[in-house]
C-alpha positions in Angstrom: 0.0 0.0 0.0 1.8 3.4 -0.9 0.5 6.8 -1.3 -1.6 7.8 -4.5 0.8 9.9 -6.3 3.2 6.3 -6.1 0.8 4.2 -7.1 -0.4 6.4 -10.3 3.2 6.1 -11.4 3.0 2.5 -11.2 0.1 2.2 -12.8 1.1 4.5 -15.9 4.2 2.0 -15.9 6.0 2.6 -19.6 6.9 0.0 -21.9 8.6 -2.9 -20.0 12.4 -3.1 -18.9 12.7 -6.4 -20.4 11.2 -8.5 -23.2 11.7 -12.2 -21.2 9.1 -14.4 -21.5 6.5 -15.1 -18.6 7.9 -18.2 -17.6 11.6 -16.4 -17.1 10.1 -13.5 -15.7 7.5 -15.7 -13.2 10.7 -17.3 -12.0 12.9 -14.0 -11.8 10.2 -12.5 -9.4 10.6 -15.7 -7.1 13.8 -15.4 -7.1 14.2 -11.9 -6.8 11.7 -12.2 -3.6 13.8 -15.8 -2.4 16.7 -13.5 -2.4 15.5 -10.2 -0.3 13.8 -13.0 2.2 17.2 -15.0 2.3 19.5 -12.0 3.2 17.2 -10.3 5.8 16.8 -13.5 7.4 19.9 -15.6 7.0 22.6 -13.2 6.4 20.8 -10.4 9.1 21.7 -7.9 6.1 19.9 -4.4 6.8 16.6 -4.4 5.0 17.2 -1.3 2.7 20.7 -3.1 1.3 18.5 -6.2 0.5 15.9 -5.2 -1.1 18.2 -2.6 -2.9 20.1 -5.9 -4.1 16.9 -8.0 -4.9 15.5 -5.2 -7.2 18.8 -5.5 -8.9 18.6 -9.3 -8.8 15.2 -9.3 -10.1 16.7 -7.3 -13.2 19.2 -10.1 -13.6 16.9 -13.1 -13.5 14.9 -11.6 -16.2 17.8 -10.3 -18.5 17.1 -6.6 -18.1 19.5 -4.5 -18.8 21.4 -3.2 -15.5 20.5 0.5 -16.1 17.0 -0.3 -17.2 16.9 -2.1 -13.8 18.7 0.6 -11.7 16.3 3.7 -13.5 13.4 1.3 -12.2 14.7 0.7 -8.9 15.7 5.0 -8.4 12.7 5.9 -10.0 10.1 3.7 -8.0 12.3 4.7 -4.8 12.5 8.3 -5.4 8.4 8.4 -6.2 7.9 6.2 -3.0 10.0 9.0 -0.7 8.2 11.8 -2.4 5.0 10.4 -1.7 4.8 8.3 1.6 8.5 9.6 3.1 7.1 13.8 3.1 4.1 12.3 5.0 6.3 10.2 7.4 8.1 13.0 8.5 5.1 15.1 9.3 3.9 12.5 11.1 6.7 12.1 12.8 7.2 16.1 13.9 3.3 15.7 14.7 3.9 12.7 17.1 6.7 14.4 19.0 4.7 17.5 19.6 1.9 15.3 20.7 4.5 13.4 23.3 6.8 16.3 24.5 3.5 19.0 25.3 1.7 16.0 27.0 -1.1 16.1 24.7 -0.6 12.4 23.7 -0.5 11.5 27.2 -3.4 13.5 27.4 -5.6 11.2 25.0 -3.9 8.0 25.7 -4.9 8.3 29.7 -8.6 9.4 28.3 -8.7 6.0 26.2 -7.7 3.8 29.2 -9.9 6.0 31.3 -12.7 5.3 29.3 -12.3 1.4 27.7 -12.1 -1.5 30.2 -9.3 -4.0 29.1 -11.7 -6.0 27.3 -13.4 -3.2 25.0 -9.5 -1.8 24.3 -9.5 -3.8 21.0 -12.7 -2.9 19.9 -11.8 0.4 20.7 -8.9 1.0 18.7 -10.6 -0.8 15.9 -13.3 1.9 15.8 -10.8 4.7 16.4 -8.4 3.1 13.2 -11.7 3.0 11.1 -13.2 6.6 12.0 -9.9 8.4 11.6 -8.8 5.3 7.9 -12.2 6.8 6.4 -10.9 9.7 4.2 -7.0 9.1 5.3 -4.6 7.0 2.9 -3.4 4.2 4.9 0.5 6.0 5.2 -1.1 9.0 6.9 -3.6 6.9 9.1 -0.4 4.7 10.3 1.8 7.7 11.3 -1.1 9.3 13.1 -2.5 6.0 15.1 1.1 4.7 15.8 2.0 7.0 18.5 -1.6 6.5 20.8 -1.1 2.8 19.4 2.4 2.4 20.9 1.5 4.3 24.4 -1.7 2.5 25.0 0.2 -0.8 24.8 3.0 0.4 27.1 0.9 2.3 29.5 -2.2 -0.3 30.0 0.4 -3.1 29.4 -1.4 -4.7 26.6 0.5 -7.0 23.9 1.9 -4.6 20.8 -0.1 -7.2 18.3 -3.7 -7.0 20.6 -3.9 -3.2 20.0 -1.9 -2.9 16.9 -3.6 -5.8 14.5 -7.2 -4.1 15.6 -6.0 -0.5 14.7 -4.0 -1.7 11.4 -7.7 -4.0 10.5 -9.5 -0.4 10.3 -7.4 1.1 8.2 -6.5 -1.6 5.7 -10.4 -2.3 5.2 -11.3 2.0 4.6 -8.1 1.4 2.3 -9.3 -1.3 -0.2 -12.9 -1.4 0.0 -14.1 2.6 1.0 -14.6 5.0 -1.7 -13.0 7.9 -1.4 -9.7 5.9 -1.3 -8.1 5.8 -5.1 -8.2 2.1 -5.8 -12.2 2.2 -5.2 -13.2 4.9 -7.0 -10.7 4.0 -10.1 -12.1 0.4 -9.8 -16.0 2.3 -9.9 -15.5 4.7 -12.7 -13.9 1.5 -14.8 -16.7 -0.8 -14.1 -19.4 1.7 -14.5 -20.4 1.2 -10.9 -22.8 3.8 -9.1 -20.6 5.3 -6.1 -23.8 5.5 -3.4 -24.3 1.9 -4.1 -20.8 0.6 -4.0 -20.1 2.9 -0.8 -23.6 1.4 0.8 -22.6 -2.2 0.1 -18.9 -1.1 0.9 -20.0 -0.5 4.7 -22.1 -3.7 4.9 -18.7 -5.7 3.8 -16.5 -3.4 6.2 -18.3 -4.1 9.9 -17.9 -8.1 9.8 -14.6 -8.4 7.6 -12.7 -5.4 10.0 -14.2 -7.4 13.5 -13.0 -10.7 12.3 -9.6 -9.3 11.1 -9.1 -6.9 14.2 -10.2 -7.8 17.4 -11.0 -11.4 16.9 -7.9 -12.2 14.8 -5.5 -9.9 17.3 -6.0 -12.8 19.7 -4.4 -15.3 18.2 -1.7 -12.6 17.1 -0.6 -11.7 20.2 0.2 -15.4 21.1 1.9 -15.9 18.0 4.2 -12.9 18.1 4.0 -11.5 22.1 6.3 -8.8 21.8 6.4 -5.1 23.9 6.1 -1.4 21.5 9.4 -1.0 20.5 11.2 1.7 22.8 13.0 3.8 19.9 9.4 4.2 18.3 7.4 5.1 20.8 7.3 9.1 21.8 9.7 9.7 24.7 8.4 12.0 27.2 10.3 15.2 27.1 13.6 15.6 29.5 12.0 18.1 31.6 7.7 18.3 32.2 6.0 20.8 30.0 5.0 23.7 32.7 1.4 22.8 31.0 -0.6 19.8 29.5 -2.9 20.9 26.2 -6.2 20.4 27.0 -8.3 17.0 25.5 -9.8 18.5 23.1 -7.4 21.1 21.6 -5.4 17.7 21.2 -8.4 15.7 19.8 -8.9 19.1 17.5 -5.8 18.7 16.0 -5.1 15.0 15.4 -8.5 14.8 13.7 -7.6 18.4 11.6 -6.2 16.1 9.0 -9.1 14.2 8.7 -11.4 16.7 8.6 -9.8 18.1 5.7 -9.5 15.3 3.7 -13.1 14.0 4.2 -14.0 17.6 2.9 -12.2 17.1 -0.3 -13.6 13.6 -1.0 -17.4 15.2 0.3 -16.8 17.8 -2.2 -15.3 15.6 -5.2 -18.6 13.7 -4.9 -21.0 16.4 -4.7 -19.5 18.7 -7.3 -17.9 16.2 -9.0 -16.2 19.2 -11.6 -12.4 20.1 -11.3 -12.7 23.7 -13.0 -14.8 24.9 -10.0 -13.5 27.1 -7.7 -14.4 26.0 -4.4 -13.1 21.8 -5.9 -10.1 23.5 -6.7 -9.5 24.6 -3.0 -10.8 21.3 -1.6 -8.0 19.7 -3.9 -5.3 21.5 -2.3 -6.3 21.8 1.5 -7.5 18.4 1.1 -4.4 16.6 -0.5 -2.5 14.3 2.2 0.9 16.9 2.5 -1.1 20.2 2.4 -3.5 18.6 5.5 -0.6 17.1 7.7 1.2 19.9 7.1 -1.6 22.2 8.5 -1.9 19.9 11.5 1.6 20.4 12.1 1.5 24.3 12.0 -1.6 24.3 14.0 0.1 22.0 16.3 3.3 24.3 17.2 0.1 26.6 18.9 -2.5 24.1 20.0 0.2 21.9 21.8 3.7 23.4 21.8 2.8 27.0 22.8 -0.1 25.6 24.9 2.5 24.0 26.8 4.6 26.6 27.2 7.2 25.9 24.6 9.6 28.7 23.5 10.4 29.3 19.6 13.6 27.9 20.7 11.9 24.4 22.2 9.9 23.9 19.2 12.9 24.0 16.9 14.6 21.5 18.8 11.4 19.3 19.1 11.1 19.4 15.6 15.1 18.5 15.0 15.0 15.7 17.6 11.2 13.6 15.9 13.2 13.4 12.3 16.1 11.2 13.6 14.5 8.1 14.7 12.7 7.8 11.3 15.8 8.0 8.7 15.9 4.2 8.7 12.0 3.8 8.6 12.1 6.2 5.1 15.2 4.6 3.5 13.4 0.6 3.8 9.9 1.7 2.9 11.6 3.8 0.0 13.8 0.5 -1.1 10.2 -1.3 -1.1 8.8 1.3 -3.7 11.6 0.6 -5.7 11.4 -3.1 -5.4 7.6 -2.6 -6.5 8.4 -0.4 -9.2 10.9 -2.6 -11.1 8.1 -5.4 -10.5 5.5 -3.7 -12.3 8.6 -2.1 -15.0 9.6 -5.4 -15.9 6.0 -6.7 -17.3 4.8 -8.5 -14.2 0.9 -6.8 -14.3 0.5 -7.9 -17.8 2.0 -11.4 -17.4 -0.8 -12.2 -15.0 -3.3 -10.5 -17.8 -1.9 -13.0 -19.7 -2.0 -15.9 -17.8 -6.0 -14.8 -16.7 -7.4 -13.8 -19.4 -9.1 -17.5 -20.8 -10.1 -18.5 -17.1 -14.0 -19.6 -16.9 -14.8 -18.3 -13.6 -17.6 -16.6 -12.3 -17.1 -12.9 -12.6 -16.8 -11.9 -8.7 -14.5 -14.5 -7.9 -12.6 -13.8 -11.7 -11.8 -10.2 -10.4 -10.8 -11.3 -7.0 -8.0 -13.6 -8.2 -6.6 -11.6 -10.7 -6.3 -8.4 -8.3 -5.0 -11.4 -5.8 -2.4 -12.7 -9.0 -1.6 -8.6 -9.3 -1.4 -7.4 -5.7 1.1 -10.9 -5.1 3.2 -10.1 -8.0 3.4 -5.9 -7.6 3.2 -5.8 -4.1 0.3 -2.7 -5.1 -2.9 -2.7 -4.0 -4.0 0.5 -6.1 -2.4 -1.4 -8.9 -3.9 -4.6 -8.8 -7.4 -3.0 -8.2 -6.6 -0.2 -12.1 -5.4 -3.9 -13.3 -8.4 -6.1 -12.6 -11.0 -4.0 -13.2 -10.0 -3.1 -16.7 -9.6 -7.0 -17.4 -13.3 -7.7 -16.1 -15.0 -4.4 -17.1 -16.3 -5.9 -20.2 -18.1 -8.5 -17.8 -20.2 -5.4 -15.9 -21.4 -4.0 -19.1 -24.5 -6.4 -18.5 -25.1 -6.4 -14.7 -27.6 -5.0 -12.3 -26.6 -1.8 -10.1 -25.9 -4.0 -7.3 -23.8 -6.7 -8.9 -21.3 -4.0 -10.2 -20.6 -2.4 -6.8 -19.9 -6.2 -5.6 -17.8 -6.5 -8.5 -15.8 -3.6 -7.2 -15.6 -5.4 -4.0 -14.7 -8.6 -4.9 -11.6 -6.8 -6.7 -10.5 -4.2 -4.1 -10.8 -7.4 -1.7 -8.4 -9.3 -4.0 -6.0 -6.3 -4.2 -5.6 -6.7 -0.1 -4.5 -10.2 0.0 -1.1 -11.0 1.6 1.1 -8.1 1.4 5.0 -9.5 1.7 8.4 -8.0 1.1 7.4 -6.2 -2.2 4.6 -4.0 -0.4 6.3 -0.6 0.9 3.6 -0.6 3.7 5.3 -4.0 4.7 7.8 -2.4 5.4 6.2 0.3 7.6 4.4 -1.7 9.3 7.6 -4.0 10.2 9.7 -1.1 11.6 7.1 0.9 13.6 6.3 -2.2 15.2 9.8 -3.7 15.8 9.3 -6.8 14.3 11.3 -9.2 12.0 10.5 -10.2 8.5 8.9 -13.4 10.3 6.7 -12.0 13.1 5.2 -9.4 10.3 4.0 -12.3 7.9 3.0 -14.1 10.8 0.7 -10.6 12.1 0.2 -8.4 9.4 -0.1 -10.1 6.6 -2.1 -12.8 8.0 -4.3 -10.1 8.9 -4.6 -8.8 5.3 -4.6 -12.2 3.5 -8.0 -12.7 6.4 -9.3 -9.0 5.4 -9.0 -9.8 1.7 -10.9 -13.5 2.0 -13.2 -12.6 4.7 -14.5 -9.7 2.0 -14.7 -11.9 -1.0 -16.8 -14.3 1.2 -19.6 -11.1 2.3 -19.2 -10.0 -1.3 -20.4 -13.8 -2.8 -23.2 -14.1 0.0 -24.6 -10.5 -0.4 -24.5 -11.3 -4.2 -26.7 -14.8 -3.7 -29.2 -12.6 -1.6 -29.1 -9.1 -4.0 
């Protein structure tokens, strides 16, 4: 899962890198993947080197030529730091305002005030959902991580019982909720009516995002029982702010980027025409950078001055949140580029290829080809612009209701078990403090459940529509 302006590059993907056939270039993407998994995990080799020398690998294996393979590698790197990094770093500056003015103390001791240690789960599920609704999954993560990490520290819960829940929300909003990109893309290619799909979007969402989040977290936590990771989770300051901000300045300003972005989606529906004035503001105010980025700058006064912060203080707070993350933005960078030599060297249109004679009904037909897609891209945005064109053809003759499940069925399919070649993999592995292993055994687990437990909602609700 990476940001829009990544994934659009990767879907306008030029003319391929290399012109192997799809058996040498099905076997180049194994091994290109064997070799990444290999070096993380038997040679303990730092996870930006390895995926830097897979990509390059991957080139190899399918007879690319090495600069072909190293503009690919650059280019889907550079895109993926543009994109996700600029966003990581605001979130980051965010989150350490939040920690050194005590406003995330502030909300964390509110949630553990309010939800007894049963109804924690549920409550960060609903939380991750509220907040995932208009957000791209990035800007959701570095928002939710900080609470995520001090409610687990704080009321002593396992990383994976309050993480799994909170990830669940925003991974379900991601794949299957219009206004997200791979939705609406996957609804103007299939003709689908956007009240309809977002109706029968919601019904899907409650049961797949309770069996992937709460439920699911339980077995998690046994699997992988590990504590927030002390380097990621906001330090309190040195010395006390002379203050706390109150509740609902804090509240005000987390939920600022939200706010604006479910303004922009609102209005994209409603007007629904780009030359208008008041879309073009919405556009701006509402684009992932522009809204963090106000949050931020409202946050130096609603938290940093409200705690009595000098100009000086908030310099340095700012200085010291960008430090821990230069590792974070180098992997999850080295993951877009990974993906974008993937989708450079042919591999979205070798599973075209490979799916387009299968006789399947046309749900589950547009659930495994996203599935073949998202697998072989590591893109969920990708897989979606991918399988819909293949199967829009097939909703040229459906009912109102069958087309928004079609939708479904593929932005379900483009969820399904994100691995090393998914930048969010990536993310999610480092804020967490896991290893390659604990992060398939959690997180994508947890997607490979979100992605199945959707299809099956999508078939019954089609047997009953």
């Amino acid at each position: 899962m990476t940001s829009l302006s990544v994934e659009m590059l990767a879907a306008d993907a030029v003319e391929p890198i290399t012109s192997a056939g799809n058996a040498q270039l099905g076997i180049a993407v194994l091994a290109g993947i064997a070799v990444i998994v290999l070096l993380i995990t038997k040679f303990k080799m730092h996870a930006f080197l390895a995926l830097t020398v897979g990509s390059l690998a991957l080139g190899s294996f399918a007879g690319a030529a090495p600069a072909k393979t190293i503009a690919s590698f650059t280019t889907g790197l550079g895109s993926t730091v543009a994109g996700v990094g600029v966003l990581i770093a605001l979130g980051a500056i965010l989150g350490k305002l939040l920690a050194d003015s005590g406003g995330a103390d502030q909300i964390v001791d509110t949630i553990l005030a309010k939800s007894s240690r049963r109804a924690m789960p549920w409550a960060m599920v609903l939380i991750a959902s509220i907040i995932g609704l208009p957000l791209f999954f990035e800007v959701g993560i570095v928002l939710l991580i900080p609470v995520v990490l001090l409610v687990a520290k704080r009321g002593n819960y396992s990383l994976m019982r309050i993480g799994i829940p909170a990830l669940a929300g925003l991974s379900v909003m991601h794949g299957l909720i219009p206004p997200h990109p791979g939705p609406l893309v996957a609804i103007d290619a299939l003709g689908a009516n956007l009240g309809v799909t977002l109706a029968l979007g919601v019904l899907v969402a409650i049961p797949t995002v309770i069996i992937a989040g709460p439920v699911f977290s339980r077995y998690a936590a046994r699997w992988v029982d590990i504590p927030a990771p002390e380097k990621m989770i906001p330090q309190r300051p040195s010395e006390e702010p002379a203050r706390r901000p109150s509740f609902g300045a804090t509240l005000a300003t987390i939920l600022l980027p939200v706010v604006l972005m479910l303004v922009k989606a609102l209005v994209d529906i409603v007007v629904d025409d780009p030359e208008q004035g008041v879309q073009k503001v919405t556009d701006v105010i509402g684009s992932p950078l522009i809204a963090l980025l106000a949050a931020v700058l409202v946050g130096m006064f609603t938290l940093g001055r409200a705690a009595g912060f000098s100009r000086g203080r908030l310099s340095s707070t700012v200085e010291k949140s960008l430090a821990p993350i230069a590792g974070v933005l180098l992997i999850v960078g080295a993951g877009g580029g990974f993906k974008q030599t993937l989708i450079d060297a042919g591999v979205g249109q070798m599973i075209l290829d490979f799916s387009k004679d299968w006789s399947i009904p046309a749900l589950l037909l547009g659930w495994l080809i996203a599935v073949a897609i998202r697998l072989a891209t590591g893109s969920a945005t990708v897989a979606t612009i991918s399988a819909a064109g293949l199967v829009a053809p097939l909703a040229a003759d459906m009912s109102t209701s069958h087309a928004a499940l079609l939708v479904l069925a593929v932005g379900a399919g483009s969820l399904f078990f994100s691995h090393v070649n998914d930048a969010g993999f990536w993310l999610v592995k480092e804020y967490f403090g896991m290893n390659v292993g604990q992060t398939v055994k959690t997180w994508s687990v947890m997607e490979t459940i979100v992605s199945v437990v959707s299809l099956v909602f999508v078939l019954l609700l089609s047997l009953i529509l």
